[in-house]
C-alpha positions in Angstrom: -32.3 80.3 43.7 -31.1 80.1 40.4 -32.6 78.3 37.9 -29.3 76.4 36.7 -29.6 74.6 40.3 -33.1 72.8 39.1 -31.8 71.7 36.0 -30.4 68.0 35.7 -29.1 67.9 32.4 -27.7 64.4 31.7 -24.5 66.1 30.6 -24.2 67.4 34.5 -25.1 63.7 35.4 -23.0 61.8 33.3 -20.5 64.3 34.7 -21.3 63.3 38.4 -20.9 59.2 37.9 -17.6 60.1 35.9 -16.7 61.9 39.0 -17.8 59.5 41.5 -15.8 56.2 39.6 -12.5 58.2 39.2 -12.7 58.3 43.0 -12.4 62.1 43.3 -16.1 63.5 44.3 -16.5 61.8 47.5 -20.1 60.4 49.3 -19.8 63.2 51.4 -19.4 66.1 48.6 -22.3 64.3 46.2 -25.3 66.7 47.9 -23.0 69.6 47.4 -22.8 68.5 43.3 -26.1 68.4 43.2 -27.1 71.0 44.8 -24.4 73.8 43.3 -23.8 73.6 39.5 -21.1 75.5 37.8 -22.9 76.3 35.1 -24.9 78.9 37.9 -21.6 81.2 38.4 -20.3 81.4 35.0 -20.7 84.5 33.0 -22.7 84.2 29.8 -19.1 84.6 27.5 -16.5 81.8 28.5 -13.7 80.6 26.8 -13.7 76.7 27.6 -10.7 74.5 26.6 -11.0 72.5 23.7 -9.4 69.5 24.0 -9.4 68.0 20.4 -8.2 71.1 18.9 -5.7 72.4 21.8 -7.0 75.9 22.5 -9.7 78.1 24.3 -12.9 78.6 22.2 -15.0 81.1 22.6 -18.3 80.3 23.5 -21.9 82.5 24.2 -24.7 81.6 26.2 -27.2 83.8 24.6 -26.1 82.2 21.0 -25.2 78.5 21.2 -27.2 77.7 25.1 -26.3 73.9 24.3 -22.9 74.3 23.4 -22.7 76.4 26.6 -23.9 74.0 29.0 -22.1 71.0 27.5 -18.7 72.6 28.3 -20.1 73.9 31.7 -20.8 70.0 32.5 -17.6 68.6 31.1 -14.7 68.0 33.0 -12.2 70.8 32.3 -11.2 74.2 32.9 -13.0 77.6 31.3 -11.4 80.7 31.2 -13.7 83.2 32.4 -11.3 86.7 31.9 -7.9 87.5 30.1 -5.3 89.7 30.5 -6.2 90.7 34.1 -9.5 91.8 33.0 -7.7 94.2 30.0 -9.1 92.5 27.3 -12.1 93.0 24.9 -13.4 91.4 22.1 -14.5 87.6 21.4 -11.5 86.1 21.4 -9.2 84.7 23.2 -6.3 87.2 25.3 -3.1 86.9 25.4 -2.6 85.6 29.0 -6.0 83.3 31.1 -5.7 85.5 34.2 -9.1 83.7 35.9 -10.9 81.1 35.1 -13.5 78.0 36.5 -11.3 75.1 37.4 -11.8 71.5 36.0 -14.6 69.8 38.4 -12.0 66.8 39.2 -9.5 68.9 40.5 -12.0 71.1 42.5 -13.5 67.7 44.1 -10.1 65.9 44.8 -8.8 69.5 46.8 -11.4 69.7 48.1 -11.3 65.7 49.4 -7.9 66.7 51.0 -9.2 69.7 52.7 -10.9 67.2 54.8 -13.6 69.8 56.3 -15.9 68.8 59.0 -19.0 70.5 60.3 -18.7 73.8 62.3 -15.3 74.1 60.7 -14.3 77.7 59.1 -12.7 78.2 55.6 -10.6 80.4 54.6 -10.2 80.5 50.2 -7.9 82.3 48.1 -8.8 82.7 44.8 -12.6 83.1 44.7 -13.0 83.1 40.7 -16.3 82.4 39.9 -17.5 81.7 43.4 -17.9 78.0 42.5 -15.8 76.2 45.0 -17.2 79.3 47.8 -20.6 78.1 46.9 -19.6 74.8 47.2 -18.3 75.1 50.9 -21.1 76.8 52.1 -23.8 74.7 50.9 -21.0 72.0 53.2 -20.6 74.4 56.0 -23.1 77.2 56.1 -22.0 80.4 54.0 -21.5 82.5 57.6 -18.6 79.7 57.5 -16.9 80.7 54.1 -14.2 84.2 53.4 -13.2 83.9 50.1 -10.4 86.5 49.0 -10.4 87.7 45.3 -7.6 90.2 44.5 -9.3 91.6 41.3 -12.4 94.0 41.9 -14.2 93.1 38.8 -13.8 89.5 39.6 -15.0 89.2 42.9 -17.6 91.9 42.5 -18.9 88.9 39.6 -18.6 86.3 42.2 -20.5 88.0 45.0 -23.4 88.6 42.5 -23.5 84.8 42.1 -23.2 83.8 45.2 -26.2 86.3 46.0 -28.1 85.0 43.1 -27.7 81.3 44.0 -29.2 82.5 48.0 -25.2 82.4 49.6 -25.1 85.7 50.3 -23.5 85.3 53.6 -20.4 84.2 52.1 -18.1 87.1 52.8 -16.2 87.4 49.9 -13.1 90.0 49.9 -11.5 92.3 47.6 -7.7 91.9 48.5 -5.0 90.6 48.5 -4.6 86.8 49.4 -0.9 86.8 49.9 -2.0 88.3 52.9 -4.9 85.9 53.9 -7.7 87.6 55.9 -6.9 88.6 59.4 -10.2 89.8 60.2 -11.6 86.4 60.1 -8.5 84.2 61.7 -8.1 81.7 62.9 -9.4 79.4 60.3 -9.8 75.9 60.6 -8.8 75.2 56.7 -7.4 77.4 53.8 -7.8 76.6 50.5 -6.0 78.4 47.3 -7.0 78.2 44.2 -4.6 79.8 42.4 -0.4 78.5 41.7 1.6 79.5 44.4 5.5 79.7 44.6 5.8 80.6 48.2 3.0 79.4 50.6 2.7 83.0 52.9 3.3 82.4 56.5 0.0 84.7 56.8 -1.7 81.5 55.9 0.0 79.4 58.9 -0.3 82.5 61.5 -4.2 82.5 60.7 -4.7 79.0 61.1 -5.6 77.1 64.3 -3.3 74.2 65.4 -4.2 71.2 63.9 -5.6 73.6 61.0 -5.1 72.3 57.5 -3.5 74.0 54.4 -4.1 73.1 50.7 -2.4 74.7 48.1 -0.7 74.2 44.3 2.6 74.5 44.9 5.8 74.4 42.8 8.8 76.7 41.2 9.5 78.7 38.5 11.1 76.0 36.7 7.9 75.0 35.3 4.4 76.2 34.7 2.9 72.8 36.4 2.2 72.9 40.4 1.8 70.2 42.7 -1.0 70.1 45.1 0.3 70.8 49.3 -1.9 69.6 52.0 0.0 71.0 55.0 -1.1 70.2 58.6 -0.5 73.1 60.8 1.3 71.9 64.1 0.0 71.7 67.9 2.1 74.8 68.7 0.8 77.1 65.4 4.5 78.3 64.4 4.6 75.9 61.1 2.8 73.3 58.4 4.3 70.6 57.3 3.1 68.0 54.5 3.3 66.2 51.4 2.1 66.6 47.9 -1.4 64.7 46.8 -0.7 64.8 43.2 0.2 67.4 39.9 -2.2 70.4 38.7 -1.6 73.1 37.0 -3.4 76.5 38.5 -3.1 80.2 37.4 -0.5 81.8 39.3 -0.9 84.3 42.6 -0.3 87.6 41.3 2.0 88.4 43.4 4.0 85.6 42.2 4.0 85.1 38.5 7.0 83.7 36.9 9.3 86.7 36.0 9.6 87.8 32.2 12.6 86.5 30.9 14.4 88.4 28.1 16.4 85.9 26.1 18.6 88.6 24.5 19.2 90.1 27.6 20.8 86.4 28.7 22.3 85.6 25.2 23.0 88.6 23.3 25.8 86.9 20.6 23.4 83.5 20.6 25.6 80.2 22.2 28.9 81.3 20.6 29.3 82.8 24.1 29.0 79.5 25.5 31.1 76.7 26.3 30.2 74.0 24.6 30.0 70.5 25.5 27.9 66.9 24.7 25.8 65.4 27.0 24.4 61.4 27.5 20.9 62.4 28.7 18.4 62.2 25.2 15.4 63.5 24.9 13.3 60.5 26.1 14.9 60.7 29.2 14.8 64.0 30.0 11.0 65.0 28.0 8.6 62.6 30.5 5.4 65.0 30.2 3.6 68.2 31.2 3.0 66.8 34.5 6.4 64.1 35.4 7.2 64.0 39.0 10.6 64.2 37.1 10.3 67.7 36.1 9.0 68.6 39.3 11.8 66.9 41.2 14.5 68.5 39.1 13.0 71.9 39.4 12.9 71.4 43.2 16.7 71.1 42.7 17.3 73.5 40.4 16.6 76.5 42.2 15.9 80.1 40.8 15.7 78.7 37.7 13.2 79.1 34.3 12.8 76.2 31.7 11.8 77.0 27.8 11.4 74.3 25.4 11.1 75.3 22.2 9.4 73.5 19.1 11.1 70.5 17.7 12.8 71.6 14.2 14.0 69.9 11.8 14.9 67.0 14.3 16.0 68.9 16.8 14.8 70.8 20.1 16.3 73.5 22.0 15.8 73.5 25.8 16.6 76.6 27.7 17.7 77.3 31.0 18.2 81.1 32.8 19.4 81.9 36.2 16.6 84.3 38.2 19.2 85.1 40.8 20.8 87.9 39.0 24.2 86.6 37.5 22.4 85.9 34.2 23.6 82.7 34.1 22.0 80.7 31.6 22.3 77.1 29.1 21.0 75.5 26.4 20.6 71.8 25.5 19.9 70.7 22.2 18.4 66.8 21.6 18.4 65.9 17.9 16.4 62.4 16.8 19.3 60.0 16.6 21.3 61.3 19.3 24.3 63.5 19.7 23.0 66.0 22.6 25.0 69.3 22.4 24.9 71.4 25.6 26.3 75.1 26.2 26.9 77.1 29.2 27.3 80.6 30.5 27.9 82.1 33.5 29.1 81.2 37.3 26.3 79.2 37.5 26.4 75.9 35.1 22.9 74.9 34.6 22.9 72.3 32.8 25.3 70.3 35.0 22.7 71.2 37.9 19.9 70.1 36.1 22.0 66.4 35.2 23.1 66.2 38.9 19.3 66.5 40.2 17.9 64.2 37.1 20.9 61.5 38.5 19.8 62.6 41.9 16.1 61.1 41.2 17.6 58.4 39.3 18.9 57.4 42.6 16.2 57.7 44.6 14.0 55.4 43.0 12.3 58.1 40.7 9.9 59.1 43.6 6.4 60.4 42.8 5.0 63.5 44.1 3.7 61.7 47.5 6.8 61.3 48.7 8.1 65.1 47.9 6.7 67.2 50.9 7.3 70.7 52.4 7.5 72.5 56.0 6.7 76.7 56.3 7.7 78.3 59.6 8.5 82.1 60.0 12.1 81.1 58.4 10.6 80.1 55.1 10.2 76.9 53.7 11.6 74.1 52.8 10.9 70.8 50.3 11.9 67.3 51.5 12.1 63.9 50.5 9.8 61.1 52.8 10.2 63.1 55.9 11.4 66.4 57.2 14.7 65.5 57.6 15.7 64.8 54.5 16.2 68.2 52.9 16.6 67.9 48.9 20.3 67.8 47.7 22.1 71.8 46.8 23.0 70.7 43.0 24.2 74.2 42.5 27.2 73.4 45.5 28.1 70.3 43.6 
């Protein structure tokens, strides 16, 4: 066992109670806190999040063991490799490309995952090995396939696991997209990475009844919303609503597409058509994680948002097309008022993006519990409050 499991540092305890009042670490998953700290699967080099200063720290083990521990009991996430693994050195890469996630969204998934004894879990995303380790202390590691698509990564993970005394957690190298046949059916899957497309793999391997959870949401955005799909009687689709916001590392497989903005707007807005627009910036800026934004972008299809640093009183907001016409727009909200807006191409962003904003308007401004999403072997498909009420096709008109 290792020997971070017999340490109860009153950091790790002051993180449990803050756990247990905010209502995400549940009665049932309070032995498994105990019992598996993260501090016991992260490597000795991490690059936490500093929240007063706004970026990722570096921060060693070896050289500053209290420093280490108090991020590894605090409630937020810690970037364990950059740059798919590419880069060296002390500081921070250029991209987070795995990491350990905040303790209060691990707990609250893994509340909705809902797991009950004897049941089998499927995880993509193993990381660290942390949210494995916690399952199988639940379920008994013979119970746990985790699937890690980088080699270094989960060849870290499985060392932990080992180390901690889970070795019989089978922990994969490949890729999740495609789940883990060998295993199926599996009575839960959990991801643990962004996703942009839940795989019908996923629903295939399940049993009926199975449960799904996964962060969910569309290029629009960086910011996911968290699925907890319920796989139905017959095994052909999952269908379910959204449990809140998060914001995960993206599935490989689908990371947002580089966008080249010269490639869009070579001449700069000149080749636009200009126009003014009511919406200000209060309206349409509501936060990193507005049900708004998530709404608009479920509207807004094949689309990428960019919102640039406020200058001089004003901020640009950007908007390209993914679906290959290279259409694109650009707002610009100035302090006082007097929103310019320009446009390019067959597709006319902007007036998509105010048709779904006056399409949420008039639904009451609905949260993200009453957005939901069915995936069958045709695709899948977001609703509003029930199945049958698809989201509105702004780009038709």
């Amino acid at each position: 066992m290792n020997p971070d499991a017999q340490q109860e540092r009153p950091s790790r305890t002051g993180l449990g109670r803050a756990l247990m009042s905010g209502g995400v670490l549940t009665s049932d998953w309070a032995p498994s806190f105990a019992a598996v700290p993260r501090a016991a699967f992260l490597p000795d080099l991490v690059w936490p999040f500093d929240m007063e200063t706004g970026r990722s720290v570096a921060v060693s083990r070896a050289e500053e063991p209290d420093r280490w521990y108090q991020y590894a009991d605090a409630d937020g996430p810690i970037v364990t490799q950059w740059d798919d693994g590419a880069h060296v050195g002390r500081g921070p890469g250029r991209a987070a490309t795995s990491s350990a996630s905040m303790p209060s969204v691990v707990f609250s998934m893994l509340r909705d995952l809902d797991v009950r004894p004897g049941n089998r879990v499927l995880e993509i995303g193993t990381g660290t090995g942390w949210n494995a380790a916690l399952l199988a202390h639940r379920l008994g590691a013979v119970n746990v396939v985790t699937v890690e698509v980088d080699a270094a990564v989960a060849a870290a993970a499985r060392a932990a696991l080992a180390r901690f005394g889970m070795a019989g957690v089978r922990v994969v190298h490949g890729d999740g997209f495609k789940g883990c046949p060998q295993g199926a059916r599996y009575d839960r899957t959990v991801a643990t990475c962004g996703l942009r497309s839940v795989p019908y793999a996923w629903v295939e391997q399940s049993v009926p009844g199975g449960i799904i959870v996964a962060p969910w949401g569309t290029h629009f955005g960086n910011g996911d919303a968290v699925a907890r799909l319920v796989v139905a009687d017959d095994g052909e689709s999952a269908s379910g609503t959204f449990t809140g916001p998060v914001e995960f590392m993206k599935l490989r497989e689908q990371r947002r597409p580089d966008v080249s903005h010269s490639s869009y707007v070579p001449h700069g807005v000149v080749d636009g058509d200009e126009s003014v627009t009511a919406i200000t910036e209060e309206h349409f800026a509501r936060g990193p994680f507005s049900p708004q934004d998530f709404a608009v972008g479920l509207c807004v299809r094949d689309c990428v948002r960019t919102v640039a640093e406020k200058d001089e009183g004003a901020r640009a907001v950007w908007f390209y097309a993914l679906s290959g016409c290279r259409s694109w727009a650009c707002v610009q909200f100035r302090d006082g008022g007097g929103t310019r807006v320009w446009q390019s191409g067959p597709r006319r962003l902007w007036d998509e993006v105010e048709t779904a904003l006056r399409w949420w308007d008039g639904q009451g401004r609905p949260g993200f519990d009453r957005f939901g999403l069915t995936v069958d072997g045709a695709g899948e498909r977001a609703w509003l409050d029930t199945p049958g009420h698809p989201l509105p096709d702004v780009a038709a008109g």
